[in-house]
N, C-alpha and C positions, 0 to 999 in steps of 0.2 A: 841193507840199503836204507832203512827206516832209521838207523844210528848216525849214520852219513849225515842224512838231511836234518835231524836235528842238531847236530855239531856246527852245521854249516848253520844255521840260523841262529844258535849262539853267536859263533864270532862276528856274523854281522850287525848282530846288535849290538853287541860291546862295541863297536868300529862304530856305529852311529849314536852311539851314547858320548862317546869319546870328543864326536865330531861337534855334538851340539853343546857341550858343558864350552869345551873350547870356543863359541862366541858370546856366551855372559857374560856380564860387568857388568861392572857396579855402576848407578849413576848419579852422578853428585850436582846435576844442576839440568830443569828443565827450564824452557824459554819457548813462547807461545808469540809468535809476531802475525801482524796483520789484523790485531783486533782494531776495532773501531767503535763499535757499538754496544759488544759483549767486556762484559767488564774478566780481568783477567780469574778473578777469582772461581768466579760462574764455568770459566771454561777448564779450569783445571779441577773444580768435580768430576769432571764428563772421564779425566787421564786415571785409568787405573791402577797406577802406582806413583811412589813419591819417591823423590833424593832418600840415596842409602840402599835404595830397592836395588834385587840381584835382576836384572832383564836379560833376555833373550828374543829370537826374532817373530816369536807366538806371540808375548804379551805385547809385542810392539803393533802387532795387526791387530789385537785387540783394543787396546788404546784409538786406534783409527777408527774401527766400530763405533765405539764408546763416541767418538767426537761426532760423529758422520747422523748417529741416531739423535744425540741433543737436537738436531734442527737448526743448528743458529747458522749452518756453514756447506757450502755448495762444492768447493773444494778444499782438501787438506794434502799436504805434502809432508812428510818427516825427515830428515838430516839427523846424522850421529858427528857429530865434534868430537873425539876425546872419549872421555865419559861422559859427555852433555849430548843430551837430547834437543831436537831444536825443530818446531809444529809450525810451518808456515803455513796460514788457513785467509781464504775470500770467505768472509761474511754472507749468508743469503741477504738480497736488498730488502729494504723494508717499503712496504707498498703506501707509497704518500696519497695516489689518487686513483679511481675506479673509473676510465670515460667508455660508455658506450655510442658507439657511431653505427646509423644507419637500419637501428631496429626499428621498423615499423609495426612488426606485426605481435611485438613481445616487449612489455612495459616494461622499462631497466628497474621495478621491484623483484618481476619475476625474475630475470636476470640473474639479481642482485642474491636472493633466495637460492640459485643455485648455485653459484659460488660460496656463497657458505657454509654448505655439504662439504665442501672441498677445502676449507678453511683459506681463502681469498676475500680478505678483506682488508679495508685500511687500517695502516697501524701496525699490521702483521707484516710478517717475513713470505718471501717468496719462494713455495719449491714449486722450482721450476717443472718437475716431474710430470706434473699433474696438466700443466697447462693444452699437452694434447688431446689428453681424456677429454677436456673441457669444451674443447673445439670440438672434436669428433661428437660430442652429447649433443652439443644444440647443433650443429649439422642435421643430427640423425632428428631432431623434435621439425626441424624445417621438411624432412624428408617426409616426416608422418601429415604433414600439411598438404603435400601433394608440391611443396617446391625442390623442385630436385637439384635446382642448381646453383643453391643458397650454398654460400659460404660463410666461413669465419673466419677471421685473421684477426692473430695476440700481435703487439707491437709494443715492447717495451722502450722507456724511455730513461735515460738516466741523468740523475738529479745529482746535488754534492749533499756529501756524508752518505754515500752508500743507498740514497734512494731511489725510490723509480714510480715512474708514471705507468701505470698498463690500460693499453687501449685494445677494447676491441672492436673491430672493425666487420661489419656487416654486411654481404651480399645478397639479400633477400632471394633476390629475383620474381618473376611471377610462379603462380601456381597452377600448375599443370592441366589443361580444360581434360572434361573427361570426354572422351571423343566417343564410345558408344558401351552401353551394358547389355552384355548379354548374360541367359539365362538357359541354361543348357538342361532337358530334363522334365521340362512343365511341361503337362498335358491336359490336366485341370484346368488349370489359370492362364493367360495369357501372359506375353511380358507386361502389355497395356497395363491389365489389372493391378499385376506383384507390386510395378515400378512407379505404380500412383501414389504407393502409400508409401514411397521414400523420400526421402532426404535430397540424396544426393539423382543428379539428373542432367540429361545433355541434350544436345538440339534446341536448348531454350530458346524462346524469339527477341528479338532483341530489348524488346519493351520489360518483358519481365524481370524486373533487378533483383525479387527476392530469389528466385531460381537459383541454387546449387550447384553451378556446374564447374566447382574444381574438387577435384579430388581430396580426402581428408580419409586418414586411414579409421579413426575414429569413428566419423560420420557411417563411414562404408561397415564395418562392425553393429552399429548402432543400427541399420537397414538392414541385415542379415537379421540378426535379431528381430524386428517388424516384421519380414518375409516370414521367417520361422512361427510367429504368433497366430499369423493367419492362417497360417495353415493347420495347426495345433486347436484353434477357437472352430475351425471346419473338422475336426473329427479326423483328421489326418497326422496319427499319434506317429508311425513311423518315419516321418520326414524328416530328413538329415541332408545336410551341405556337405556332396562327396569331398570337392575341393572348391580353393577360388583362385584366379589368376588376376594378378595384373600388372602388364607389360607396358613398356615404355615408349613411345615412340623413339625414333634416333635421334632427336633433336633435346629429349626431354621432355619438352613442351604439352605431351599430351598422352592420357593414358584410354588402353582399352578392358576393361572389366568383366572376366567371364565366371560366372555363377554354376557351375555343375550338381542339380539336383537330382534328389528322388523323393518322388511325391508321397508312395506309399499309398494304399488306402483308407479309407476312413471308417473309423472303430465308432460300436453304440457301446454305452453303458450298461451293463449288464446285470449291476449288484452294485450298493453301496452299504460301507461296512465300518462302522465308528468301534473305534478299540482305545486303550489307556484308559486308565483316569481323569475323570471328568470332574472333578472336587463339584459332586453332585448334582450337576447341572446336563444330565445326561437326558433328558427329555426335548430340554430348551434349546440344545446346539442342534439336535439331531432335527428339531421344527423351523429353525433360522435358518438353516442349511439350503442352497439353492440347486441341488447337485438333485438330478433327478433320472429314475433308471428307466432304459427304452427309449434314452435320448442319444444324440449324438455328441463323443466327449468334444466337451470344450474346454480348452487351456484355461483362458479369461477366467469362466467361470470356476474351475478347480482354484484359480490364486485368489478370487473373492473371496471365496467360502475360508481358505486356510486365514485370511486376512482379517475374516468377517468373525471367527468362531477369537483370535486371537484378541481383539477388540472387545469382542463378549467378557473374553476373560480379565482383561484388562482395566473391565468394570467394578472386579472384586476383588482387585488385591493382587493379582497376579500377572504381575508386569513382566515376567519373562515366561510364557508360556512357549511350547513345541508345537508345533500342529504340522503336520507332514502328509501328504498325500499319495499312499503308494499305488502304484496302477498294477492292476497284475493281467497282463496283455495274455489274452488266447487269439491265437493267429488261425487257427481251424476255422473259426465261425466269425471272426473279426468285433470278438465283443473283448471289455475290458472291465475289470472286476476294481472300483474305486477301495482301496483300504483309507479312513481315515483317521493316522494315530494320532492324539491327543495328549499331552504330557502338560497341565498343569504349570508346575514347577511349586516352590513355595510362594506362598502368601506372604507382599512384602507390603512391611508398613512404614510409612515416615518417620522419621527421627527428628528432623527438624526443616525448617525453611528458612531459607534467608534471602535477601534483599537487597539488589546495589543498582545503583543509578539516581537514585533517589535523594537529589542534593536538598530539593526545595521539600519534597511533598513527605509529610511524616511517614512511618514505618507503618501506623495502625491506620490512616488510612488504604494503604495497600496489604493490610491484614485482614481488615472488616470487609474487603469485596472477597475473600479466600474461599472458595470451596472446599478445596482440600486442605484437611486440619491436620497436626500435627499430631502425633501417637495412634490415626487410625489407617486402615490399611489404604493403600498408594492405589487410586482411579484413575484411568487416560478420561472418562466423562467429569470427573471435580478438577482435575487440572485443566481440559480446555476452557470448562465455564470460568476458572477462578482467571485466565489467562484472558476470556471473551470481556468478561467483568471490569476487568483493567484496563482494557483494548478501550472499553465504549469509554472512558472517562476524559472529558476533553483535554488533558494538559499531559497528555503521554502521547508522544510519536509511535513507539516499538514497543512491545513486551514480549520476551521471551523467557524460557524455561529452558534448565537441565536437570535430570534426574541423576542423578551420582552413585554408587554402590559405597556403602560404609566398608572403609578397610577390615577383611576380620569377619566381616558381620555378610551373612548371603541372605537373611531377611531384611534389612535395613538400608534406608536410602536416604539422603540428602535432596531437600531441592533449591536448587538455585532460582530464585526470578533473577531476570536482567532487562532495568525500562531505564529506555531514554523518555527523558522532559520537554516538552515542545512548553515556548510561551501559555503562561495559561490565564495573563491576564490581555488586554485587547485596549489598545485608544481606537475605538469605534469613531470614525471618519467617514465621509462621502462626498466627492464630487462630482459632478454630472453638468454635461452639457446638452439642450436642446432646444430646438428650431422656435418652439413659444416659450418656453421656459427662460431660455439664458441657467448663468452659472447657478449653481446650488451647491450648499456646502453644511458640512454638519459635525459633529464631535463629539467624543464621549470616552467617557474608562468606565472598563469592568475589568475583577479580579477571580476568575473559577474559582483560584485554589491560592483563599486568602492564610497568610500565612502557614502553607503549605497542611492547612485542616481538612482540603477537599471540602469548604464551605465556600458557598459563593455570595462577594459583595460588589454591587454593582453604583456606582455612583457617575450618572451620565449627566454631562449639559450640553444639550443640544442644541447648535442652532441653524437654521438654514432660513434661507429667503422666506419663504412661508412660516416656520415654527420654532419657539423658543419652547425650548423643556429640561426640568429639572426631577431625577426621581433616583431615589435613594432603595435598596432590596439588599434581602439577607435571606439566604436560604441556609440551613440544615439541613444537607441530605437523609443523615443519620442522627435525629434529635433523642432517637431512642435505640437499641443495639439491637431492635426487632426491624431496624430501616426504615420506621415510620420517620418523613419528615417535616419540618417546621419552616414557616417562610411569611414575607409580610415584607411592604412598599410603603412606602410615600410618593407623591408625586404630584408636580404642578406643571401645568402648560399653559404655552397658547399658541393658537391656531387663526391664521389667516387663509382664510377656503380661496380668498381671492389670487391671491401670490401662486397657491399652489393647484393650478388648473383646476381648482374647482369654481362655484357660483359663491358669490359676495358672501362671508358673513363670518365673523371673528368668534371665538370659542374659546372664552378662560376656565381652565378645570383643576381642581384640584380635587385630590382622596387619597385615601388611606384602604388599604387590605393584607390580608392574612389566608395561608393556604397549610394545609396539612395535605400530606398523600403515604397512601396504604400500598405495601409490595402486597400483589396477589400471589406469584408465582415469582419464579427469574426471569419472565419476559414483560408478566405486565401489573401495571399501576392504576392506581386511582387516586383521585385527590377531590379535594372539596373546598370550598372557599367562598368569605364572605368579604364585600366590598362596602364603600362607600364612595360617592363622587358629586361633587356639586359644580354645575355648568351655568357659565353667563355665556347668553347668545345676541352679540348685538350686530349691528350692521347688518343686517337681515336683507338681503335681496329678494322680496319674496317674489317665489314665481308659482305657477300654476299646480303643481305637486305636493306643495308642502302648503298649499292657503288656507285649508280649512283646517290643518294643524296651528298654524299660525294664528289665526281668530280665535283657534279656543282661545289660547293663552295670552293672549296680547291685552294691555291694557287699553282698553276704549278711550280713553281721558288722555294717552299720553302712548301713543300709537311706536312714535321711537324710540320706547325705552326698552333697555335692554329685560330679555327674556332670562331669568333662573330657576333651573331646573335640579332638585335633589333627588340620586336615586340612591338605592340599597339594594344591592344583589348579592345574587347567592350563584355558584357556580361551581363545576362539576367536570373531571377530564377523565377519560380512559384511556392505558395509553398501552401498543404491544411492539417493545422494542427486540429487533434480533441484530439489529449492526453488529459486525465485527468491530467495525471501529468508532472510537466516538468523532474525530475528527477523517473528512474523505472516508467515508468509509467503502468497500470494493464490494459486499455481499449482507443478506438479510434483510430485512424491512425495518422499517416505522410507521407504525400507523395510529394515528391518536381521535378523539371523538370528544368533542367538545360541547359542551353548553350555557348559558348563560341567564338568570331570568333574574326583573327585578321583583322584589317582595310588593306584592299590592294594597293600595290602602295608603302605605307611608311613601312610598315614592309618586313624584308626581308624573313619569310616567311609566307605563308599564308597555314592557315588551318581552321579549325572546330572543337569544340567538343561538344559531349552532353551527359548527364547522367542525369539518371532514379534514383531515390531513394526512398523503399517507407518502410514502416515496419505497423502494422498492429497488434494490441494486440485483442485478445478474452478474456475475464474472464470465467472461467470455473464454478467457484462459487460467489456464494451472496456476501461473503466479498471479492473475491477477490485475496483468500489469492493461489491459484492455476488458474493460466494467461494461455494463450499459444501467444506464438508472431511468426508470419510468414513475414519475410523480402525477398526484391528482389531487387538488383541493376546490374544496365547496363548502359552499355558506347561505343558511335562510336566514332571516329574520323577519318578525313582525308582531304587532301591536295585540295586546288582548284587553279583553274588559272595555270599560266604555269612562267617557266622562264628559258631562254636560250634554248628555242623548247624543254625543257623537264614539264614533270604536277609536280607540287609541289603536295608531301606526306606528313603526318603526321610527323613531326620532331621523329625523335626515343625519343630524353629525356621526349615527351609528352606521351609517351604509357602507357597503362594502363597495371597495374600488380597487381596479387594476391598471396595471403599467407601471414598469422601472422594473429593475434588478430584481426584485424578489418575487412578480408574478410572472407579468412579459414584457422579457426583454426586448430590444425593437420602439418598444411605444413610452411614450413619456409618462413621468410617475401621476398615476390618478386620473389620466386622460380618458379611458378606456369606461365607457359605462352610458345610460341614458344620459341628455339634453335637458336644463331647462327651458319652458317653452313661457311666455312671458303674453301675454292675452289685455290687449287694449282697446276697448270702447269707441267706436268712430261715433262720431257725432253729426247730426244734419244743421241744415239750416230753419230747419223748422218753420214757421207760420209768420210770415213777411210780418217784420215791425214783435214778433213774439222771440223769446229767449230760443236758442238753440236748442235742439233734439236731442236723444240717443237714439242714435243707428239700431237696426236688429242687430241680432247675437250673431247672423249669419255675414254681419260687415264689420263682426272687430278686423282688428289687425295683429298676426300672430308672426311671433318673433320665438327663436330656436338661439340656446348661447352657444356661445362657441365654447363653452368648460362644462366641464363634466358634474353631476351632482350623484353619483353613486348608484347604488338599487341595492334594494334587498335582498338578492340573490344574487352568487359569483359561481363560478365552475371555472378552474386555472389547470391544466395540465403541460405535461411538458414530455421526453423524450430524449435522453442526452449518452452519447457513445463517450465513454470518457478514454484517452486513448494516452500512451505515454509522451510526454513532453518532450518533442525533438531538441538534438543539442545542448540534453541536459546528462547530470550525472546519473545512474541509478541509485545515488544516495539521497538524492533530493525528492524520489519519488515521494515520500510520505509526507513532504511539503510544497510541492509543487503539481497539483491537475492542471488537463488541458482538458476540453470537451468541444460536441459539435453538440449541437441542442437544436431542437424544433419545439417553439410554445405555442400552444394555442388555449383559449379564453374567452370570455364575455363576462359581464355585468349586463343584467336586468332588474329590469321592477317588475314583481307580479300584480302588482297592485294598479298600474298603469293600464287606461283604457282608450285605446289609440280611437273609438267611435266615439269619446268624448268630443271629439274638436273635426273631425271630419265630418259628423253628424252636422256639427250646429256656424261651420265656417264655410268662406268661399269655397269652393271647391279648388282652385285655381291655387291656392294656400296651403293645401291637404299635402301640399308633397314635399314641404320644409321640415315634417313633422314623420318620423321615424319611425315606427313600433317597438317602442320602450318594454314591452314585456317580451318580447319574442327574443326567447334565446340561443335561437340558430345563427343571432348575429353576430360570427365568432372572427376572432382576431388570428391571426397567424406569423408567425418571424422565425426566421432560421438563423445560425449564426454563429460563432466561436466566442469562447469561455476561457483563460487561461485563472488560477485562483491560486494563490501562494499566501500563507502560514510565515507571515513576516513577524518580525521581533516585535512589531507594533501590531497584531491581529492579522487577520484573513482578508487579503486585499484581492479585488474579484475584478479584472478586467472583459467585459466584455463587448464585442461588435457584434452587429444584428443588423438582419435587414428586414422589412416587413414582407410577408407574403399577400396578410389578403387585411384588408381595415376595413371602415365606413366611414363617412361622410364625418367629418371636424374633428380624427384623429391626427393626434402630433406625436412626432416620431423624433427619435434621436438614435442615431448610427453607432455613437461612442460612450459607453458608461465605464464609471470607474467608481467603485467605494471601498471602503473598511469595515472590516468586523462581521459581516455574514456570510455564508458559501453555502451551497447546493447538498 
């Protein structure tokens, strides 16, 4: 039987060897029609055999293979002539254009990105294949939004020489309202509670727009996880999400959400228990550690500690450390036994840094601010500060870092910085309009980062209705490579007190000074400095404040001539900066302390000054993008030592004054402060046919100016939510703030004694006359700020309205300047 059937399998395979020899030929001429695009040569690579070659009807379906995988052709046909071959092929069309219609809720980048997974682009050839996949993918990306009844539709179009337009076409639809969540299983918690800390949410009233309530499969994900947290940070180790539902209603339009839990009980800590290798810091991790036994386990805190101990380590070199938290659950007694393994890894050192962004600003000034150095091991604490360091320098928008792994190398790393340039020189400008004032306007250029040295040179001429000024400065941050720096001014002005809300009296100055300043620390400085200034004061409107100042120094003999006055000072600043940024910055302080005195003996007068300055940012959120800033500045001054048996005072042109843009907004510039009060002699008629009298002291006549003359003391604060700019891009944020602000303020004189002139005047008159020292007399304005980092400097719009004033302040509603910001 078994001879049979192979005999028989013999002869049938001679009979089909037979069968198949008998359709070869030979073939003596292939011919390829229908190309258009593909050049003929290109497509007869693709043919597996050539004229001369023996074929049959295998190598002939191979050949089709062969053409079908090239790509260039959508369909192929084959024909035998003779002994000629004959490939009739449709070219795939070539894609001339990409339109998207009707996406609203997905940028035609992203789009655009996903099609090019799929190799859809212009230029290229179309397989058509794929264009369902394509459909069906962003279908399914609308479905995960909660729109169910988004569509997409391909529409091609055809063009001459074989091309095509592809349009896709988009049916959004709305997104599905979530119509109620439930939560199957809580007995702990309430739904109230769970569904407080979520995302997503329904029944919203109609007022609330930030409210959640379409469905997002993400979101719903991203809220399981939060439900899970909290209950995990309560001690409730075994809590798991048996299942989740979510059904559709029939229309599509609306979904209902059901959460099936088990809550589990809540486990104490029982033992905690550190294992690995600790590249000898096995004391320190175990004391930082926040994980404490006979408490109840908390999630939260087990990912602080693994986070907290990795950070530690990341302070010495070992940028890839393990840190793992195994629980070992006894369910008998419901305690849980913390293992904490710790795995080190190696100690990795830099290799090198490098630097890009950096068109204007040289390579060694963004090298000398570096913490972390080259050849020693790799710190998360030297890269944030060398990262912080850059951040505060005014002529950088961004800096950022990447750590890299050297190919090859498992101790060695690369680091990239990456800073973008914002302007870092400024045409300092200001225009302002208000109610006494009228226009005012002013000018100037400064350059931070001259010739991209990170040196600053500042050459301003200013002028505005009140003041013409010219002043030349040169700082060295880094005159020495210890960051001790060098610095020194020129400068000439003059000053019309009259023009500019203040009392009569013109002020030409000029001097010269020089400052050195000392790094204490990475946050704070000090510096030291000596001046020189020599002042003509003429047009003097004297009034009652400054008289006996005025007598001293007045010439007897020639009453209106002008007063000069040379001083030489010395001065002194401490400063502790923590900005993150040096421009807008979202977080850290500033706080500096200043002083001033002149040298006695050679100066003709002597006094003191000092001022407080501090400002103070909070970030309200993770990115940042909603800050709050809290500022406070104050200032004394006054006179020491004596001359001609009288005490020298504060000189009047040294008084501090507020109002405008830079103290409180709301009030006009230098408005804000004590009155001159102006004290005139009545005269009687005296002794009939005899010369006229003087009146008592108790019948001058007392007059109050309507301008401002300063005080010796200021205290300015303010309050500002700074929030993101509606309407803008989120790339603009690091040159664009918006804020709301609350200022409040006052100028006083301490020196001022309001029982001088209520003592010795009408009584009747006593009440045109203020109390000049009391400084509960506080000013108030609330208001919006928008500030933009224009290619010409930091241009600061703000509206203000007052809340609370006194008596002959002037206000203005609208300011606008250049070159300074908050």
């Amino acid at each position: 039987m078994i001879i049979r059937k192979l005999a028989l399998a013999v002869l049938l395979g001679s009979l089909g060897c037979k069968a198949h020899a008998a359709n070869e030929f030979v073939v003596n001429d292939i011919e390829i029609k229908g190309l258009q695009r593909v050049a003929l040569g290109a497509a007869l690579t693709h043919i597996p055999f050539n004229v001369g070659d023996q074929l049959n009807e295998f190598r002939i379906s191979q050949s089709l293979k062969s053409l079908y995988a090239s790509g260039h052709f959508h369909d192929i046909k084959v024909f035998r002539d003779g002994e000629k071959i004959i490939f009739r092929v449709k070219e795939r069309e070539t894609i001339s254009e990409i339109i998207f219609d009707g996406n609203d809720d997905i940028k035609d980048e992203q789009l655009q990105e996903s099609l090019d997974g799929s190799n859809i682009r212009v230029g290229e050839t179309l397989d058509r294949s794929v264009i369902a996949s394509i459909e069906s993918g962003l279908e399914d990306f609308y479905h995960s939004v909660g729109k169910y009844n988004a569509t997409v539709t391909t529409k091609i179009s055809h063009l001459p020489r074989n091309r095509i337009n592809l349009t896709f076409e988009f049916d959004e639809g709305e997104a599905a309202a979530i119509e109620q969540i439930n939560i199957v299983g809580n007995e702990e918690f309430t739904d109230a509670e769970l569904l407080e800390r979520t995302e997503l949410t329904f029944d919203s009233p109609w007022w609330d727009f930030t409210a959640q309530d379409r469905y997002q499969k993400q979101t719903l994900q991203g809220d399981m996880e939060t439900i899970e947290s909290y209950y995990l940070d309560r001690g409730y180790l075994r809590y798991s999400v048996d299942s989740t539902q979510v059904s559709m209603t029939p229309n599509k339009e609306g979904v209902y959400i059901t959460l099936n839990v088990t809550e589990g009980v809540q486990y104490t800590v029982s033992e905690i228990e550190f294992i690995g290798e600790m590249a000898g810091y096995d004391n320190t991790i175990k004391a930082i550690s926040p994980l404490r036994s006979d408490e109840l386990y908390n999630g939260a805190t087990v990912t602080y500690t693994e986070d907290l101990i990795s950070k530690f380590l990341g302070r010495f070199g070992y940028a890839y450390p393990k840190v793992q938290t195994i629980p070992e659950i006894n369910d008998d007694d419901k305690t849980v036994k913390l293992i904490v393994q710790v795995d080190p890894g190696k100690r990795v050192y830099v290799d090198r840094i490098t630097f890009s962004g950096n068109d204007v600003t040289s390579e060694e000034v963004l090298r000398r601010e570096m913490r972390q150095q080259e050849g020693s091991w790799l710190s998360n604490n030297w890269l944030e500060a060398s990262k912080m360091r850059i951040q505060r320098l005014p002529y950088f928008e961004t800096v950022e870092f990447e750590t890299n792994q050297i190919a090859g190398e498992d101790d060695l790393v690369s680091i990239d910085f990456d800073v973008k340039e914002q302007p870092s020189g400024s045409f300092t400008a200001g225009v302002g309009y208000g109610s006494y004032s009228g226009l005012s306007l002013n000018a100037g250029i400064q350059q931070n980062n001259f010739l991209g040295t990170g040196n600053r040179l500042a050459f301003s001429v200013n002028t505005m209705k009140y003041s013409q000024s010219a002043n030349i400065s040169y700082t060295d941050p880094y005159w020495t490579i210890d960051a001790i720096s060098l610095g020194g001014n020129i400068f000439y002005s003059e000053f019309d007190a009259g023009k500019a809300n203040l009392v009569n009296y013109n002020n030409t100055t000029y001097g010269i000074g020089a400052t050195i300043g000392y790094p204490v620390n990475e946050y704070i400085r000090v510096n030291f400095g000596i001046g020189y200034k020599n002042s003509d004061i003429s047009n003097l409107q004297t009034y009652e404040q400054i008289k006996e100042f005025y007598e001293i120094f007045q010439d007897p003999e020639d009453p209106d001539a002008k007063l000069n006055f040379e001083t030489y000072d010395f001065n002194a600043a401490i400063s502790r900066v923590t900005l993150n940024r040096g421009t807008f910055p979202t977080a850290g302080s500033s706080i500096s302390l200043s002083g001033k005195i002149t040298a006695p003996d050679i100066s003709d007068v002597q006094f003191f000054k000092l001022k407080y300055d501090s400002k103070f940012y909070f970030p309200l959120t993770r990115d940042h993008s909603f800050s709050f800033l809290a500022r406070f500045e104050a200032g004394y001054g006054n006179g020491y030592g004596s001359v001609n048996g009288n005490d020298h005072i504060l000189p009047f042109w040294e008084n501090f004054r507020a109002g405008g843009a830079d103290t409180l907004r709301g009030f006009e510039n230098n408005t804000v402060g004590p009155r001159a009060i102006y004290r005139q002699p009545n005269q009687s008629p005296g002794v009939p046919g005899g010369p006229p009298e003087v009146a008592p002291p108790n019948e001058d006549s007392i007059g109050v100016s309507s301008r401002s003359v300063g005080g010796n003391a200021m205290a300015v604060a303010g309050l500002e939510l700074i929030v993101p700019t509606p309407f803008l891009d989120e790339g603009y944020s690091n040159s664009v703030r918006s804020s709301f602000f609350v200022d409040v303020g006052n100028v006083w004189d301490t020196e001022f004694s309001l029982s001088d002139y209520t003592d010795t005047i009408d009584p009747s008159q006593s009440d045109e006359i203020a109390d000049y020292s009391d400084p509960m007399r506080i000013r108030t304005s609330a208001g919006l700020s928008v500030q933009w980092l224009s290619p010409m400097g930091p241009m600061v719009f703000s509206f203000a309205k007052r809340l609370r004033s006194e008596a002959g302040d002037d206000t203005e509603f609208f300011s606008f300047n250049i070159g300074k910001t908050f």
